[in-house]
N, C-alpha and C positions, 0 to 999 in steps of 0.2 A: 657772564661768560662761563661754561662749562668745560674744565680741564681735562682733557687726556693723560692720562697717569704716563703712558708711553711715550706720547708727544713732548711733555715737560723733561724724560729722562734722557730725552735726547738733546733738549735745551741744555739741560746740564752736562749732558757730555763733551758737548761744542764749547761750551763756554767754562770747565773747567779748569783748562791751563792760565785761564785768565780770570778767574773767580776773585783770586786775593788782592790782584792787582785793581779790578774795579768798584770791590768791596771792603776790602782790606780797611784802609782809612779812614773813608765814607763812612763807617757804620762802628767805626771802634769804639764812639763814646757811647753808642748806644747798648756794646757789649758789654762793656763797661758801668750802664748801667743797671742793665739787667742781672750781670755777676753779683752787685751791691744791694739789688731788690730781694736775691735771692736768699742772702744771708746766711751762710753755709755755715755749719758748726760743722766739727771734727767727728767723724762717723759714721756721718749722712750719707744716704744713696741719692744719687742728684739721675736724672731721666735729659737728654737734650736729644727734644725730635729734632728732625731737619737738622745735623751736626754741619753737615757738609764738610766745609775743608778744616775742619774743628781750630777754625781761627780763634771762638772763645775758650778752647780749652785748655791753655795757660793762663788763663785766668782763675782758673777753679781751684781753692785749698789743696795742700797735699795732703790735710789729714781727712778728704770727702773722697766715696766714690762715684766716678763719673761714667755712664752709661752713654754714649752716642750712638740713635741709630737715622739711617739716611736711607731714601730708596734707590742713589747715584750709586753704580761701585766705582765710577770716574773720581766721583768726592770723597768717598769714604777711601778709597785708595790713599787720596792726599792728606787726608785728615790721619788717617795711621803713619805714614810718611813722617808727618808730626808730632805724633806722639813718640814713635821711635827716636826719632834726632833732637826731641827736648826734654827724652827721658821723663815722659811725664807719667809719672808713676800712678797720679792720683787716676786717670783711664783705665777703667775697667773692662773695657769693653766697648769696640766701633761696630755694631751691627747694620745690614741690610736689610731693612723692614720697612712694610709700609704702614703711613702714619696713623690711617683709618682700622688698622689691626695690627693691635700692638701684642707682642706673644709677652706677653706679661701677665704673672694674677694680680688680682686686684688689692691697692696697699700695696706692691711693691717699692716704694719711690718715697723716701720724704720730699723731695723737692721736684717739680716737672719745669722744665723752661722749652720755649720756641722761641727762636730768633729770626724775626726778618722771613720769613719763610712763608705764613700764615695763608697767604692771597696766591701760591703757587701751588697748593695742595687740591686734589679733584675735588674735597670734601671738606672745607675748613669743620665744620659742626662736629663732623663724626669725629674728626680727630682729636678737638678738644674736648670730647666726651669720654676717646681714649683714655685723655690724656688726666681726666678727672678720674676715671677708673683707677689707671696705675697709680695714681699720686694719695697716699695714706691720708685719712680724715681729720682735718688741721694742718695738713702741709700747703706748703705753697705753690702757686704755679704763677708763672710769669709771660708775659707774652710780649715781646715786644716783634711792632708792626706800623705800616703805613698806610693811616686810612685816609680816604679823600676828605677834602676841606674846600671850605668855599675860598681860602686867601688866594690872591693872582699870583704872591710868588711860590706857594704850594702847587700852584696849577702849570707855572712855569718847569716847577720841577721834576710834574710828571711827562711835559713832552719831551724835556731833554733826554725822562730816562724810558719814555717807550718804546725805542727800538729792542732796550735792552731787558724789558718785560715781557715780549711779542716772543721772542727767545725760548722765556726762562718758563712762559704762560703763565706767568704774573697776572694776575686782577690789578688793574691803577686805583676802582674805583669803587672798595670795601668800604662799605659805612658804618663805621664804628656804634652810632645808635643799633642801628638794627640786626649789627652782630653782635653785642652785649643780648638783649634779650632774646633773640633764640638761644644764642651759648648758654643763657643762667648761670656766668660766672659772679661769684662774690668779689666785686672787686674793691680793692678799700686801699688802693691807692691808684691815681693815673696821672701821668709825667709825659711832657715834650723831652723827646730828646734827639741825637744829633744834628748836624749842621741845620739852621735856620728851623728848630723843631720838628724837620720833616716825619720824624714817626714819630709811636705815641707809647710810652712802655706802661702794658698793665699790671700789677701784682695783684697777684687774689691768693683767698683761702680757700681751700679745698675743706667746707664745712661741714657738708652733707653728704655722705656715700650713700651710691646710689646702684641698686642690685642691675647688673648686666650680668647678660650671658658670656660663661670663660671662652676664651679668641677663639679656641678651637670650633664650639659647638655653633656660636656665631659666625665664622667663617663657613661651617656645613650648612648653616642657614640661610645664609647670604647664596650661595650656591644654587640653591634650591629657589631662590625666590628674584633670582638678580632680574633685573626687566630693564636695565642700561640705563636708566635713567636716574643722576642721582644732585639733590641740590646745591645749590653753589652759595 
């Protein structure tokens, strides 16, 4: 299924008064363990695409900085909302950007994480390629995500929550093989996590830098060459 960048923003707009409330919970062990995979030392610039209502970012050290950017300003609205009223100092910054063009150089970031988000983006590849870009050479990047699985009660769990992917334009059915090798992430560790395993949290090394073109001259590229077509 191919996502509408617009379409999804609109999901999110509908469903942001209720974002915490149906994710909130649901998904806290798995922020929780992705904050843990992250391993943050005091100093670090940490990157969290897709922040959304920055539910994990009382989680994050006070001695890191925390970078959130999102393409909702419905969520990033809520997510600032948060950071003001829990005085979360360690937030740097809640930008509006999209995940596939990230205004960052490259090496900006000891740490990159995506939560939950992965299967909602027009272009999961591009963005994890971002997301390799901004992340310095040995840093970490973390993904946690829900791919399909052959178990009945994983299968059970995607219909109860498709009305609420159809929404969000969530992918149910990202297959973790075959999006490891195209991404060519170094992964070297991968974990079940929240209720009944249903996602799967990857940490990887960001080993290998790899020369891309700076957002800017890539954006004027993209421009000039877009033909609407992009993969899922």
């Amino acid at each position: 299924m191919k996502i509408d960048l617009a379409l999804s923003q609109q999901g999110y707009r509908r469903l942001a008064p209720l974002y915490d409330l149906i994710f909130g919970a649901s998904l806290a062990p798995g922020r929780r363990a992705a904050l843990s995979a992250l391993a943050c030392r005091p100093g670090e610039r940490v990157l969290e695409v897709c922040v959304g209502t920055g539910m994990s970012l009382p989680l994050y050290p006070r001695q890191v900085r925390v970078t959130g950017i999102d393409a909702s300003r419905e969520m990033l609205a809520r997510a600032a909302a948060r950071v003001a009223s829990q005085r979360l100092s360690q937030v740097e910054g809640l930008v509006r950007m999209d995940a596939g063009r990230l205004a960052f150089a490259d090496a900006s970031f000891d740490k990159v994480a995506l939560m939950f988000a992965l299967s909602g983006l027009p272009d999961p590849l591009r963005a994890v390629s971002e997301m390799q870009r901004v992340c310095r050479p040995g840093g970490t990047i973390v993904i946690a995500q829900h791919f399909r699985t052959g178990s009945a009660l994983m299968r059970a769990c995607e219909v109860l929550l498709a009305p609420t992917y159809r929404v969000m334009r969530y992918r149910g059915d990202m297959n973790l093989e075959r999006f490891l090798a195209a991404a060519k992430l170094d992964v070297v560790d991968t974990r079940r996590t929240n209720l009944f395993g249903y996602a799967t949290l990857l940490t990887c090394i960001n080993r290998a830098p790899q020369v891309r073109l700076e957002p800017q001259r890539a954006a004027a590229r993209d421009r000039r060459h877009e033909t609407g077509n992009r993969p899922a």
